[in-house]
N, C-alpha and C positions, 0 to 999 in steps of 0.2 A: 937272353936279352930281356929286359924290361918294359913292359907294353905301358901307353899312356892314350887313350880312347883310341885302343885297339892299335896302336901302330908302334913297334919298336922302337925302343931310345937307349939310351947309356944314361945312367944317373949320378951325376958328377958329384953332387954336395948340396946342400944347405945354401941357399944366399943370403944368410947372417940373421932370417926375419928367426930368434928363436922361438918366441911367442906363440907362434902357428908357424909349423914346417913346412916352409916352402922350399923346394927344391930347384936346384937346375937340372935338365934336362937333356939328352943330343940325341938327336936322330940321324939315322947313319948319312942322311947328306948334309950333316952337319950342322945344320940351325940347332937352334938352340932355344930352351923356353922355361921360363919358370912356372911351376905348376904345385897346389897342394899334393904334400906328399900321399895322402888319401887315394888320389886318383890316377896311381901308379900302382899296376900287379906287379907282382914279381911271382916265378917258380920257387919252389922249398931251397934249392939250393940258392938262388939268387939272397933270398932271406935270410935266409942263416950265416951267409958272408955279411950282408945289414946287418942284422942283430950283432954279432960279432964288432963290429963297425962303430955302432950309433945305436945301443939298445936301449934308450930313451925315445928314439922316436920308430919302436919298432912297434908300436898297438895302433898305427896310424897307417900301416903298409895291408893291402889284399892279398893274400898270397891263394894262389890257383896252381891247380896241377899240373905237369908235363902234359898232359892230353889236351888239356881245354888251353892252354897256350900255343900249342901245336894249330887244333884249330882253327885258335881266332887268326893266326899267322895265315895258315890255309886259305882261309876266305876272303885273304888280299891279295893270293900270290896267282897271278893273270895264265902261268901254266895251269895251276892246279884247277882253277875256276873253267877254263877252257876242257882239261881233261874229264872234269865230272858231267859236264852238259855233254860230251862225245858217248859218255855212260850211259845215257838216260835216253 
């Protein structure tokens, strides 16, 4: 899933602006938001189905590795945060 300041979305499409790529956006409780494409990571594979997609606006996409999206996932998820202070 596709992180947009740090919090997973779904990325639907374009909302017609071609000029500057702006996207829509969903987040899994469903709102929705349009956002420069810029400030949406995606993993290698996430990317590579984009590029596939829309390889015009794929020099505009962050792409981040499985680890550091796993992470920044981690650092929102209220088990994991509670597990690592039980750690320490």
């Amino acid at each position: 899933m596709a992180l947009l300041r740090n919090r997973p979305v779904s990325v639907i499409g374009p909302n017609g602006a071609e000029v500057s790529p702006i996207y829509t956006v969903q987040y899994p409780d469903g709102t929705r938001e349009d956002v420069p494409l810029k400030f949406i990571h995606m993993t290698e594979v996430e990317f590579k189905e984009f590029q596939k997609n829309t390889p015009h606006h794929a020099p505009y996409v962050r792409v981040i590795d499985d680890k550091e999206h796993q992470e920044i996932l981690d650092s929102q998820d209220l088990k994991k945060i509670q597990e690592k202070q039980k750690v320490k």
